[in-house]
C-alpha positions as CSV (number, residue, x, y, z in Angstrom):
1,X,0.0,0.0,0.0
2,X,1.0,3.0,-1.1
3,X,2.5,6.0,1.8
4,X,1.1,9.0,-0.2
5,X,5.5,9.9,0.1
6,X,6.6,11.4,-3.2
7,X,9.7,10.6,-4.7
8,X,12.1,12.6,-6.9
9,X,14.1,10.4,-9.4
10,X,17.4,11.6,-10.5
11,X,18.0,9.6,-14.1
12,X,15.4,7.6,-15.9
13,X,17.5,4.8,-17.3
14,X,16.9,1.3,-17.1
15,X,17.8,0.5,-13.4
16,X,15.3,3.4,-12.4
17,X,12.7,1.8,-14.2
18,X,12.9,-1.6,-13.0
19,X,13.0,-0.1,-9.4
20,X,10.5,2.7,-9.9
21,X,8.3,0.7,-12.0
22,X,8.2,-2.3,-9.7
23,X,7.4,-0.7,-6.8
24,X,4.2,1.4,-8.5
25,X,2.9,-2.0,-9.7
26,X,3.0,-3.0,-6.2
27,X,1.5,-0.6,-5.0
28,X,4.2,0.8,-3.2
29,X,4.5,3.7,-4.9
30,X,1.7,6.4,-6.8
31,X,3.3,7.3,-10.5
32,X,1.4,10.5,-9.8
33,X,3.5,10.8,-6.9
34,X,7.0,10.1,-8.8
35,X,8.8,12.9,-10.7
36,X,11.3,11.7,-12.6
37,X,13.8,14.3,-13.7
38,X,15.8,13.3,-16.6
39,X,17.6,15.3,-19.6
40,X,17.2,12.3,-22.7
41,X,13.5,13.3,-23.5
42,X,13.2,9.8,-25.4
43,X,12.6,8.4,-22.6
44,X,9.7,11.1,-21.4
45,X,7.1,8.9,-22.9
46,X,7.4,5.4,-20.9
47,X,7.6,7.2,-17.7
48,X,4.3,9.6,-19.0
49,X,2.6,6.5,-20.1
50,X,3.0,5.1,-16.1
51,X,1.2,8.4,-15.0
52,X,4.5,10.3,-13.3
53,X,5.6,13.6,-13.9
54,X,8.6,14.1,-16.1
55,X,11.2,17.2,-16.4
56,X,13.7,17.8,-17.4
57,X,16.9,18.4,-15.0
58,X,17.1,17.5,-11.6
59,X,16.8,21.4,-10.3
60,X,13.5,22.0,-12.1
61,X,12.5,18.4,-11.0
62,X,13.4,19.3,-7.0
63,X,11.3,22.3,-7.5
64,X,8.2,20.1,-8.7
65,X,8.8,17.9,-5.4
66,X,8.5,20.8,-3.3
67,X,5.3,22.0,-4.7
68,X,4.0,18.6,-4.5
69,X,4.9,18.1,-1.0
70,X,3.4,21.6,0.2
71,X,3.8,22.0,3.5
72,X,4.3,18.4,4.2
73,X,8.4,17.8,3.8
74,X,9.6,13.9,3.6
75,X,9.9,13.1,0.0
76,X,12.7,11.1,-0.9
77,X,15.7,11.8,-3.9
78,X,16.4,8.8,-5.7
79,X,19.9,9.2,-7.9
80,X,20.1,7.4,-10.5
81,X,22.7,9.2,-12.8
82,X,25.7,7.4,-14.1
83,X,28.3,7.9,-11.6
84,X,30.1,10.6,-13.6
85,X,27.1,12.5,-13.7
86,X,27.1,13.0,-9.6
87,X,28.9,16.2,-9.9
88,X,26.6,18.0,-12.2
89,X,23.0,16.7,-9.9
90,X,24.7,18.0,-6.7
91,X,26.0,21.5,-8.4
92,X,21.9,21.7,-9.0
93,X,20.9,20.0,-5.4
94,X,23.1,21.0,-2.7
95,X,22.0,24.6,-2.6
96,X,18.2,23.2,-1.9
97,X,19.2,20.5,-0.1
98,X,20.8,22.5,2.1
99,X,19.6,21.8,6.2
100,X,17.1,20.0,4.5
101,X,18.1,16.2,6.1
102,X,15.9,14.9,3.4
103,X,16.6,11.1,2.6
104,X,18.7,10.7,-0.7
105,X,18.6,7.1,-1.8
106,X,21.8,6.2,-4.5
107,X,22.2,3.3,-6.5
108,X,25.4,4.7,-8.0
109,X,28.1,2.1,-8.4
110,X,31.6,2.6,-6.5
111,X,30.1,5.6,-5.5
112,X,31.0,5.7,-1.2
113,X,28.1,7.6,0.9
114,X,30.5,10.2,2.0
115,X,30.9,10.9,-1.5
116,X,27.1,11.1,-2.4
117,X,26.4,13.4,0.9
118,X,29.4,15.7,0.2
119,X,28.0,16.0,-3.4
120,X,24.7,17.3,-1.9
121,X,25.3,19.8,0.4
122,X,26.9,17.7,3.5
123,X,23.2,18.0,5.5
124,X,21.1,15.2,3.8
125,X,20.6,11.3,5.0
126,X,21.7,8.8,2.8
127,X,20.8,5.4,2.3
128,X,22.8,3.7,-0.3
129,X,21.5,0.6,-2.8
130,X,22.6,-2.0,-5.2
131,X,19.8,-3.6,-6.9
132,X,20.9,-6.3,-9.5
133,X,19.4,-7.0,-12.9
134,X,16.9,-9.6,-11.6
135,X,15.0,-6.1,-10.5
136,X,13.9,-5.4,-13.9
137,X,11.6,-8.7,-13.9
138,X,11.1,-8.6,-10.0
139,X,13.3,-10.7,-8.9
140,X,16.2,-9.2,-7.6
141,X,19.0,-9.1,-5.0
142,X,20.0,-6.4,-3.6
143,X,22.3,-5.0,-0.9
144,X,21.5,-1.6,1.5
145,X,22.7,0.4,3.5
146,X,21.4,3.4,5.3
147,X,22.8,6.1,8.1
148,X,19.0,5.6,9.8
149,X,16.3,3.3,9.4
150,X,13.6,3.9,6.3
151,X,11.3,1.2,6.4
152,X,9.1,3.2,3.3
153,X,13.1,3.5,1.3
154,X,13.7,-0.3,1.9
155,X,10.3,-1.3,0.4
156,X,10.4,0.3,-2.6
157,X,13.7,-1.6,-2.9
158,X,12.0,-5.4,-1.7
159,X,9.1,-4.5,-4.2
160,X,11.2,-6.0,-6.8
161,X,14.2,-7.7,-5.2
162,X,12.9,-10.3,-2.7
163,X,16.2,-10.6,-1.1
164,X,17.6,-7.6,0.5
165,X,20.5,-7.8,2.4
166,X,22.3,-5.4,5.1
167,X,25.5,-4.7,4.4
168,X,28.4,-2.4,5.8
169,X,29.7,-0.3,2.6
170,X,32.8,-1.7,2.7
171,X,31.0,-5.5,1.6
172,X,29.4,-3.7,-1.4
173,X,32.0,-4.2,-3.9
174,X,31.8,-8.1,-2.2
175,X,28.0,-8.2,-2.9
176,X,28.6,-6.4,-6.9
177,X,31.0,-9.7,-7.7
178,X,28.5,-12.4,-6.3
179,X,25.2,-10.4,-6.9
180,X,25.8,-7.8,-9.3
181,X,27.8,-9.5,-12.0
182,X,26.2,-13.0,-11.2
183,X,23.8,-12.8,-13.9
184,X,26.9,-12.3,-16.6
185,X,28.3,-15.8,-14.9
186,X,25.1,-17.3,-15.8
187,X,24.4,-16.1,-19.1
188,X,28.1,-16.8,-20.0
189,X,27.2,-20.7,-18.1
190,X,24.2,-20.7,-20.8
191,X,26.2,-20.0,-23.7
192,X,28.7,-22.6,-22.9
193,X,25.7,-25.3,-22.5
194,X,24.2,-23.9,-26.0
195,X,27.9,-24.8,-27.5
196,X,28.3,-28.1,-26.3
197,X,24.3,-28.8,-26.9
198,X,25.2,-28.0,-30.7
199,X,28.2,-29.6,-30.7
200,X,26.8,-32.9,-29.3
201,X,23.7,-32.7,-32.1
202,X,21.0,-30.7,-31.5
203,X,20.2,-27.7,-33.6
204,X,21.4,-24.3,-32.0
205,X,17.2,-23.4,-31.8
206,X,16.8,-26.4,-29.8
207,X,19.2,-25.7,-27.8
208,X,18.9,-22.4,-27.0
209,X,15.3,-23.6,-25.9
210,X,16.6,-26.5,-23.8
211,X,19.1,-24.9,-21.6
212,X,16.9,-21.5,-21.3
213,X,14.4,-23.9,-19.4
214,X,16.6,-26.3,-18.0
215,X,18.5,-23.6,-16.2
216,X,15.1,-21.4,-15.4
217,X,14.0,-24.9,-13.5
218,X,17.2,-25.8,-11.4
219,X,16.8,-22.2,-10.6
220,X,13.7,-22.5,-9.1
221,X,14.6,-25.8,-7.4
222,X,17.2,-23.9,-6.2
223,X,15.4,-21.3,-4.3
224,X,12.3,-23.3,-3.5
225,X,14.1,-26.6,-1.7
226,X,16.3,-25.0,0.6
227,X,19.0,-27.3,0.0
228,X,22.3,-26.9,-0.2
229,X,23.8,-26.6,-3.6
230,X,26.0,-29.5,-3.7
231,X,23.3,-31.5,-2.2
232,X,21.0,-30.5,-5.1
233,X,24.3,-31.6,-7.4
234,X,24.8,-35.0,-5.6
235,X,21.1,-36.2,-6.0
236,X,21.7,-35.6,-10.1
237,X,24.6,-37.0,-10.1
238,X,24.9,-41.3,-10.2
239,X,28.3,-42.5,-9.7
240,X,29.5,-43.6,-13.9
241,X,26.7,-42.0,-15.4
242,X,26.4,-38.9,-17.8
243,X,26.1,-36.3,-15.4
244,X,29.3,-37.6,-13.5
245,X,31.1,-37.3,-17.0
246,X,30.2,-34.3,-17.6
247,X,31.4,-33.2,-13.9
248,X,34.6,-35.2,-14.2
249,X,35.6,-32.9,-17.1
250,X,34.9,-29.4,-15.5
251,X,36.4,-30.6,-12.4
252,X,39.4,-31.2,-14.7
253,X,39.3,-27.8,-15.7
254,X,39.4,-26.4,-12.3
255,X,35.8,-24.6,-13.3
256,X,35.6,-24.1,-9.6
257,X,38.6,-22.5,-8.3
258,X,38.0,-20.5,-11.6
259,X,34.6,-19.0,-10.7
260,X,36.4,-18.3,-7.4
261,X,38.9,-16.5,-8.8
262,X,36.5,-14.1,-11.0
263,X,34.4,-13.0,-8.3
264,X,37.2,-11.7,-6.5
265,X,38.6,-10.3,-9.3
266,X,35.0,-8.6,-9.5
267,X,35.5,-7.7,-6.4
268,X,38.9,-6.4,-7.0
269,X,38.2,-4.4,-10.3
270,X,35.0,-2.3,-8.1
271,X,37.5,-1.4,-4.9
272,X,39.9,0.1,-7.6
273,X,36.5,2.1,-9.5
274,X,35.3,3.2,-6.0
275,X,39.1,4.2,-5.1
């Protein structure tokens, strides 16, 4: 159910949408009550079409949330700008945001809270977010953290990622390698099993086909049983047959210690961005 709390969004790319978007199919959130500031007028149209208000920069689109708000203060500023575009929002928002202590929710990657609430005027709250793709079909994972408590912040974020985890910012880079760039590992998984599917017979349609469902339904066993992992594995798995083959050639390959190795490497690569 909806708080009647408006929201000003910062960038209306495709992360804003899954998020924003989610949460007014929910219910979570009124479009009327979302004003989504963003300079690409292409993309004016979708948001219209959902029933928020669209402007064009974020200083013209803080002004909007005030006259919304009237005398009732406690809307929220969501930024979603690339990161390199943090300078430019804040040169138009610190002056307003000034003493305000309004909430400013960013789901900028690499980008460290200090460095959001320096950008706007040193005075605001922030709470800071890392959705994942899985957002933009509702299923998400996603890692926050706040300075205070925001139960309403948090729910537009669990409106399309059922797992939301609390983090210290110094495990966000951690949760961008497992979380973040997980979905590339298992696209990059379902090329491999397309490959090997066409190089074993079948034709690359049926293939595709095959492992985009095979993999959508382990998923789902996944999350649904609560096993462990390598449990799941072992109960596939009979000693000599195909399945142990198969295994007995990745593990050959060291397709473990491999995966391992990339998402610290991930996590590696995002310490050195946020640096």
């Amino acid at each position: 159910m909806s708080s009647g709390k408006h929201w000003l969004v910062v960038g209306g790319g495709n992360m804003a949408s899954a998020l924003i978007g989610g949460a007014c199919r929910a219910g979570v959130l009124e479009p009327s009550g979302v004003i989504i500031a963003e300079l690409d007028v292409g993309k004016h149209a979708g948001w219209r079409s959902m029933g928020c208000v669209v402007v064009g920069g974020a200083g013209e689109g803080y002004a909007a949330l005030r006259s919304a708000e009237g005398e009732r203060d406690g809307g929220v500023v969501l930024l979603a700008v690339k990161p390199q575009g943090l300078a430019s929002v804040g040169a138009a928002l610190s002056p307003v945001l000034m003493g305000s202590g309004r909430l400013v929710v960013s789901i900028l990657a690499g980008v460290r809270s200090a460095t959001v609430k320096a950008a706007m005027g040193g005075t605001v709250r922030v709470a800071r977010v890392m959705p994942n793709l899985g957002a933009s079909v509702g299923e998400g994972a996603a890692a926050w953290w706040s300075e205070q408590p925001d139960p309403h912040a948090r729910a537009v974020v669990a409106s399309v990622s059922p797992v939301v985890i609390d983090l210290e910012e110094t495990l966000f880079d951690a949760f961008t390698a497992v979380g973040g760039s997980g979905p590339a590992y298992l696209f990059a998984l379902a090329e491999a099993m397309i490959g090997g599917g066409v190089r074993a017979g079948l034709s690359p349609e049926d293939a595709d086909r095959v492992v985009r469902q095979t993999l959508r339904g382990a998923a789902l066993m996944l999350w649904a049983s609560g096993e462990a992992p390598g449990a799941l594995r072992s109960a596939v798995t009979s000693k000599g047959g195909t399945t142990a083959a198969a295994l007995t050639v990745l593990e050959a390959a060291a397709w473990g210690e491999a995966m391992s190795r990339a998402v610290v490497a991930a996590r590696d690569r995002g310490r050195e961005l946020g640096a």
